[in-house]
C-alpha positions in Angstrom: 30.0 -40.3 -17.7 27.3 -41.8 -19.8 27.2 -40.1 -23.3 24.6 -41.9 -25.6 24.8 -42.3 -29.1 23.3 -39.1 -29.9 25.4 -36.3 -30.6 26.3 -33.6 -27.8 24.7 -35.6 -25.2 25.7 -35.7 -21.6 24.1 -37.8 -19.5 25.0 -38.4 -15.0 23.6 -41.7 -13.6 25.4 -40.8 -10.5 26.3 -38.3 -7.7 30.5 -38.5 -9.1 29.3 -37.7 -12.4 27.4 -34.1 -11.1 30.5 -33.3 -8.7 32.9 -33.9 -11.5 30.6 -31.7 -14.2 30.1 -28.8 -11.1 33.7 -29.1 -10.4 34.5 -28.6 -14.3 32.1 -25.8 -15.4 33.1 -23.9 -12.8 36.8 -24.0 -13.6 35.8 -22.9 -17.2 33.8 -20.2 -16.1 37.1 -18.5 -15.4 34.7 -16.3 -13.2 36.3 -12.9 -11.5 34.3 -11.1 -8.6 34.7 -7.9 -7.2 33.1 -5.2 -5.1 32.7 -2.4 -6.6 31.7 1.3 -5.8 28.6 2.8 -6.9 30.5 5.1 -9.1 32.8 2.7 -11.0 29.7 1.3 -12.9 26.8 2.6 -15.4 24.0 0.4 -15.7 22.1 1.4 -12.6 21.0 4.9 -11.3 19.1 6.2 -8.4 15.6 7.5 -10.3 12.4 8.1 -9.4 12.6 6.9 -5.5 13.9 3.4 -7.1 17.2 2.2 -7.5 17.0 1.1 -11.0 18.5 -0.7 -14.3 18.8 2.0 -16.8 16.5 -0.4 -18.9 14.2 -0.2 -16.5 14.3 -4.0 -16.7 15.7 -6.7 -14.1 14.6 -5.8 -10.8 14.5 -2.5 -8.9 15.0 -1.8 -5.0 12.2 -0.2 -3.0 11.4 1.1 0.1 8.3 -0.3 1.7 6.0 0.7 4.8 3.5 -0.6 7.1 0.4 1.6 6.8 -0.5 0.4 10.2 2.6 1.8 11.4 4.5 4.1 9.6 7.7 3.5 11.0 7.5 0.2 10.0 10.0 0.2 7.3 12.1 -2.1 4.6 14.5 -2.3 2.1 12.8 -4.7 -1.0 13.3 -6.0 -4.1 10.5 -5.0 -6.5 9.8 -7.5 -9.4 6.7 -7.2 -10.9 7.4 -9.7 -13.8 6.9 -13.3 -13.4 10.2 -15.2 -13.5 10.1 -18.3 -15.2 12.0 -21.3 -14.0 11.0 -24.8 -15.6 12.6 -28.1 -15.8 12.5 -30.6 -19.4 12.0 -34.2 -18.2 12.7 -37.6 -20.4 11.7 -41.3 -19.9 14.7 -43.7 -21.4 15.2 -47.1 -19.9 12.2 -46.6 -17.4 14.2 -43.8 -16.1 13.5 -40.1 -15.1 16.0 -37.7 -16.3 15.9 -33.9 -15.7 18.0 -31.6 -18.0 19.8 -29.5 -15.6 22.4 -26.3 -15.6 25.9 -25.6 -14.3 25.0 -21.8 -13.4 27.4 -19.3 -12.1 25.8 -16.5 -10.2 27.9 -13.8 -8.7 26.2 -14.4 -5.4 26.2 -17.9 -5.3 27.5 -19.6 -1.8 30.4 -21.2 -4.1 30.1 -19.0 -7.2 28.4 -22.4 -9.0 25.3 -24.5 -8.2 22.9 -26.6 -10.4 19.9 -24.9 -11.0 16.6 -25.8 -13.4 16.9 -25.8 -16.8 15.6 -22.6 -17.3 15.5 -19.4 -14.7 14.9 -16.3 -16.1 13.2 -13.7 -15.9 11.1 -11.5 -18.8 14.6 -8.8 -19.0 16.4 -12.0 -19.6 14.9 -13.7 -22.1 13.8 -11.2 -24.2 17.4 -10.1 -23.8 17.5 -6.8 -22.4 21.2 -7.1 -21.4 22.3 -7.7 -25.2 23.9 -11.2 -24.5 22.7 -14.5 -26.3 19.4 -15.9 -26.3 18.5 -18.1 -22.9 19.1 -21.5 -23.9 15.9 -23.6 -24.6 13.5 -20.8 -24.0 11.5 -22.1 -27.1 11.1 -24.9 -25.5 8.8 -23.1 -22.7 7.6 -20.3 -25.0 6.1 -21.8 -27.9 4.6 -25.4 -29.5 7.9 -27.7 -30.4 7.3 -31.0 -31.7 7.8 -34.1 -29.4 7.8 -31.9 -26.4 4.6 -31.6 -24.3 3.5 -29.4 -21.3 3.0 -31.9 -18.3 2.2 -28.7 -15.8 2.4 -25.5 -14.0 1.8 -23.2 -11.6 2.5 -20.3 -9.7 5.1 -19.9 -6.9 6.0 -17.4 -4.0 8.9 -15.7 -4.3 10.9 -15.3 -0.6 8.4 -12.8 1.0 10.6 -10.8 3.1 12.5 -9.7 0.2 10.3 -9.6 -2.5 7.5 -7.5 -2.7 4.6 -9.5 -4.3 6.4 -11.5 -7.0 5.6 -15.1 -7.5 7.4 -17.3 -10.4 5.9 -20.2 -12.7 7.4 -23.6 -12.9 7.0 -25.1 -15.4 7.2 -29.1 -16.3 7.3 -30.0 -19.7 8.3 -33.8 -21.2 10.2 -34.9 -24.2 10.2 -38.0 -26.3 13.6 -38.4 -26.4 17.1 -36.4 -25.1 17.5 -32.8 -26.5 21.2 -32.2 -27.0 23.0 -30.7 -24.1 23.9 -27.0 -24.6 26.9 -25.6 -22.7 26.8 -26.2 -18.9 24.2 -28.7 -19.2 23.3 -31.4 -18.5 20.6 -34.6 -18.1 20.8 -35.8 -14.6 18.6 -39.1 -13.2 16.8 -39.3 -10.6 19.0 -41.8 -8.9 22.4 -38.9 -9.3 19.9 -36.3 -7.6 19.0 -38.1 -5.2 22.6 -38.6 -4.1 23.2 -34.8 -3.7 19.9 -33.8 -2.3 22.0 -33.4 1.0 25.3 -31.7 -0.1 25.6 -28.0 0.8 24.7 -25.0 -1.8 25.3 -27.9 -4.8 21.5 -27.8 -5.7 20.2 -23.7 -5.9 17.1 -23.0 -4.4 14.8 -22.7 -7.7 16.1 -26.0 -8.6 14.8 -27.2 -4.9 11.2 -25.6 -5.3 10.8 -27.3 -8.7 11.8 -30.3 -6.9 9.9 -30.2 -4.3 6.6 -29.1 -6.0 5.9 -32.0 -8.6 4.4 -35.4 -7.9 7.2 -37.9 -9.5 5.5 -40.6 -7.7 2.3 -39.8 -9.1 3.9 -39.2 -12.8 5.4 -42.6 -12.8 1.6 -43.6 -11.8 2.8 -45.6 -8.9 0.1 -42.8 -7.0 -3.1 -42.2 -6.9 -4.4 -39.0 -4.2 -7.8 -39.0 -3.9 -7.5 -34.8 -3.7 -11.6 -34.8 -2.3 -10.4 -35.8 0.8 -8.0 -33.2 1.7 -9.1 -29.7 2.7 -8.1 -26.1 1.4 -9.1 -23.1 2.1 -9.5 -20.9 -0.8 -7.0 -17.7 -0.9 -7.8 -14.1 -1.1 -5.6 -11.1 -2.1 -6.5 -9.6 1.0 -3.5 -8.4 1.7 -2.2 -5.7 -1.0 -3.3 -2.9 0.3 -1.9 -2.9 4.0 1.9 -2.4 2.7 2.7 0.5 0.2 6.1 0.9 -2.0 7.9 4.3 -0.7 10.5 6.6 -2.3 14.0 5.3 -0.9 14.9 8.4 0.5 12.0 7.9 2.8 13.3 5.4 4.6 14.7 6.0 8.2 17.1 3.6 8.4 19.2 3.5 5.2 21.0 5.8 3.1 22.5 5.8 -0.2 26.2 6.1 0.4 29.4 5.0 -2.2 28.9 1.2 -1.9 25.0 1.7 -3.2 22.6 1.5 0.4 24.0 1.1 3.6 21.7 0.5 6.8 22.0 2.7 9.8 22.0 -0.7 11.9 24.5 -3.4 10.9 21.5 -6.1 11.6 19.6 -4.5 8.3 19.6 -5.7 4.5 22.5 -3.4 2.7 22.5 -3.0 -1.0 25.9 -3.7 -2.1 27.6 -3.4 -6.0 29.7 -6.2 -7.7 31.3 -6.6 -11.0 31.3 -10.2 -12.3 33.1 -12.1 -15.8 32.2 -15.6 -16.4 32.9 -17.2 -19.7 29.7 -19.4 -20.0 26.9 -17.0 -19.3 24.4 -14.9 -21.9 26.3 -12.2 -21.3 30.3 -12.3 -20.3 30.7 -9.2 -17.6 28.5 -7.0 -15.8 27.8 -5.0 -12.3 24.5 -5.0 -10.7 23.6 -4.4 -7.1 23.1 -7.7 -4.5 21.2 -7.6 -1.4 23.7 -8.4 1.7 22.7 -9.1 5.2 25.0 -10.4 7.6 23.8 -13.6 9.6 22.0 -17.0 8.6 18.5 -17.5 8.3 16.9 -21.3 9.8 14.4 -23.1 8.6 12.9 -26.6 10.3 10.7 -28.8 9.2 9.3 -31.2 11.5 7.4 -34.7 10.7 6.5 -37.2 13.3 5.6 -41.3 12.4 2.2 -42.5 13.7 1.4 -45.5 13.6 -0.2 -45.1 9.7 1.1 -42.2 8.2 4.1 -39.7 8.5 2.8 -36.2 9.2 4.0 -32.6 8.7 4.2 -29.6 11.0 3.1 -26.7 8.7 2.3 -23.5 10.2 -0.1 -20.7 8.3 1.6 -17.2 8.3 2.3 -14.4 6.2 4.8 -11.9 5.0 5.0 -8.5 4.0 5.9 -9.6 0.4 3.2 -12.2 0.0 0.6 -11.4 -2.3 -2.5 -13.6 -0.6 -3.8 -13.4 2.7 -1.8 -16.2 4.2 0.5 -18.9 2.8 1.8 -22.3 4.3 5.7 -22.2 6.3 7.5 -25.0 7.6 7.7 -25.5 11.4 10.3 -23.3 12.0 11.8 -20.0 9.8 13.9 -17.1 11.3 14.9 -14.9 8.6 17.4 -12.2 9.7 15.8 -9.7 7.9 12.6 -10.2 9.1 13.0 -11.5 12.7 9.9 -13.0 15.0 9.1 -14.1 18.2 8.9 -18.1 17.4 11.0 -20.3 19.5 12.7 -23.2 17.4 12.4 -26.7 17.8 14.6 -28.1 20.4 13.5 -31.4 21.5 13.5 -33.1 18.2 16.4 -35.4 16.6 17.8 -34.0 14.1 17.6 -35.8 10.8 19.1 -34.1 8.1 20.7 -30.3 7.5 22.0 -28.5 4.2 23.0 -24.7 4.1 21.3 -22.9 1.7 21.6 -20.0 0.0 19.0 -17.7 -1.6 19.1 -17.1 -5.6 22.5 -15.8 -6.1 21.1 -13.5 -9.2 20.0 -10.9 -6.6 21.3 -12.1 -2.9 25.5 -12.3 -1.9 25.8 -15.3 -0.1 22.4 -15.1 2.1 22.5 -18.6 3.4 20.3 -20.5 5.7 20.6 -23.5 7.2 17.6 -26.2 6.7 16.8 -28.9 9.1 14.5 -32.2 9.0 13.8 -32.9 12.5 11.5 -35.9 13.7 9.6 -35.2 17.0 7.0 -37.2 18.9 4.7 -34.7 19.2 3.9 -30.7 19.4 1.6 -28.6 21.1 -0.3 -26.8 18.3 -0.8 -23.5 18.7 -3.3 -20.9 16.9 -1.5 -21.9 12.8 -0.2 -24.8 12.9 -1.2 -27.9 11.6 -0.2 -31.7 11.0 0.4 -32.7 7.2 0.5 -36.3 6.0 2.6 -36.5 2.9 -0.1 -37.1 0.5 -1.8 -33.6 1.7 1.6 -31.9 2.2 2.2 -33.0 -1.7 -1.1 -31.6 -2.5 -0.4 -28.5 -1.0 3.0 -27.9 -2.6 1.4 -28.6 -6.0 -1.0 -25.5 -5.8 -0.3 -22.0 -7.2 0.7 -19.5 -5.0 0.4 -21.1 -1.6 3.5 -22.9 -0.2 6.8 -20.5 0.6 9.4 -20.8 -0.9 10.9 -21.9 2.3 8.6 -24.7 2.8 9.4 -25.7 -1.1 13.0 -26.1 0.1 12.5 -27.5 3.1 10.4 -30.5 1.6 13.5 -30.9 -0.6 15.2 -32.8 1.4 12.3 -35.0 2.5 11.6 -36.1 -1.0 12.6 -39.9 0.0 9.5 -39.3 2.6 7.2 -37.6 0.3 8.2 -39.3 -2.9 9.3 -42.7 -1.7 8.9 -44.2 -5.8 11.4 -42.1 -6.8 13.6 -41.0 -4.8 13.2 -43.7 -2.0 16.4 -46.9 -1.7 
């Protein structure tokens, strides 16, 4: 491990280095998870067709219907409030490093995964649940000396489970290392690229924030010439064919001792869990976790021409998706929100990582991801072909790649960021 001279610094240069520091939090975490019944606990409450957080704070679940159809029906999460996730950057040596955190979450695929610096949401850091104050939140929330904003933007949330929330990532640079607070740690480039590919070791906001900044472009090594590339401009279109019900209006759950249960095993289920971890703001708690049973997929596709390496994107939209349409990788079967696509088949499969979803809100809702290379495709009414410079535009904008598609590119950023993450 590579400590520098400053005090309380912890630096990884290599993949070992992040296994070992995973492997170490976690066993200080001294974490304890249980199901729990709905009764046993007294921080949430059925009120006012929501269940809720008795601070009204965090997230609530909803019921939400088609107005097209009413019959049409599903269990959400409602979140009005903007998460914020961001990640702190440093040059030293002519080397990226990313200041990263060792964060348990009680439905974390493996209880512990590395996520962004910071991810939290407004309840959170203005410290609703009593706990300490989110570490480095100054940092993202006010003007600190030798730290500058590099930029933002707006992100889908996962749009069959959400209803209309989007979060900001945020990129901010510092002068020099900021000393490591407990569970974290600055990671290069080099030690992230050599776990890109291990299973639920990277969480999924920490693969969005990947995947949506130009590194090749910071390090100047790029220049896009965005004229060039074509986007069509986005319109809320879409808010008023979905409405948020009363829970007890929907057909097929109903509130039962474990929280929400589904009248059909294939449906979401709210379940309750009490969890006690040493290292986080607040050391116990019981909240509700969205549970379905089966793994999502998601593919993305590329094929080599003989100039460029293109994209298979597809245009689509979800029921928690605040603009008309938004960009999807080739493939994605959600089990919550099945559809007719077939998936890709006659491709060669090039890389695959399981998944799961933020583990703040989901119990072990994993999907597994797949790069595929294929010769060719027979587009049909949505998709489209992506070279990487327009696929890295794309990702860049607010509030029109999924969060699927943010993940997927994660594990093509050799491909889409050959400077640095290439051999």
């Amino acid at each position: 491990m590579k400590t520098p001279q400053q005090k309380h610094i912890t630096c990884a240069d290599s993949k070992e280095t992040l296994l070992d520091f995973l492997k170490e939090t976690k066993e200080k975490s001294e974490f304890v998870l249980k199901e729990i019944k709905f009764e046993s606990q007294n921080q949430w409450d059925f009120s006012e067709g929501a269940l809720s957080h008795t601070s009204k704070g965090f997230f609530q679940v909803i019921g939400v219907e088609n107005l097209a159809d009413r019959s049409d029906q599903k269990l959400m999460l409602y979140q009005p409030q903007s998460a914020l996730t961001g990640l702190i950057i440093t040059r030293q040596h002519n080397e990226l490093y990313v200041l990263l955190q060792a964060r348990v979450e009680p439905g974390n695929t493996g209880v512990i995964q590395f996520g962004p610096t910071i991810q939290s949401t407004p309840a959170n850091y203005l410290r609703l649940h009593g706990g300490k104050a989110t570490a480095y939140i100054e940092y993202f929330t006010s003007f600190v000396p030798g730290c500058n904003l590099i930029t933002h933007s707006m992100q889908h949330d996962l749009g069959s489970k959400y209803f209309q929330k989007s979060k900001t990532h945020h990129y901010l640079i510092t002068e020099d290392f900021i000393e490591t607070q407990e569970n974290m740690i600055w990671a290069s480039l080099r030690a992230i690229k050599g776990v890109l590919e291990e299973d639920n070791f990277l969480n999924a906001d920490l693969r969005s924030l990947l995947a949506v900044f130009d590194w090749d472009g910071f390090l100047m090594e790029r220049k896009v010439n965005s004229n060039q590339i074509k986007i069509d401009t986005l319109k809320n279109s879409s808010l008023g064919t979905y409405k948020m019900i009363p829970l007890d209006q929907l057909n097929n759950w109903r509130k039962s001792e474990s929280g929400i249960t589904p009248k059909k095993p294939s449906l979401p289920a709210i379940g309750f869990f009490h969890f006690s971890a040493t290292n986080r703001e607040v050391k116990a708690w019981s909240q509700p976790l969205y549970k379905i049973q089966n793994q999502g997929l998601v593919q993305l596709a590329y094929r080599k021409t003989e100039e460029k390496i293109e994209f298979l994107i597809k245009r689509g939209h979800e029921w928690g998706i605040s603009t008309e349409f938004a960009l999807y990788p080739s493939y994605m079967y959600s089990p919550e929100n099945p559809n007719s696509d077939k998936p890709i088949t006659n491709g060669r499969l090039k890389r695959r990582i399981i998944q799961c979803d933020e583990g703040g809100r989901f119990f072990q809702n994993d999907s597994e991801y797949q790069l595929i290379e294929i010769d060719d495709f027979d587009l049909t009414p949505g998709f489209t072909w992506a070279n990487s410079d327009t696929l890295i535009f794309y990702l860049k904008q607010s509030n029109y790649c999924t969060f699927q598609l943010r993940c997927a590119a994660s594990i093509a950023l050799d491909i889409l960021q050959p400077k640095a993450f290439g051999d």
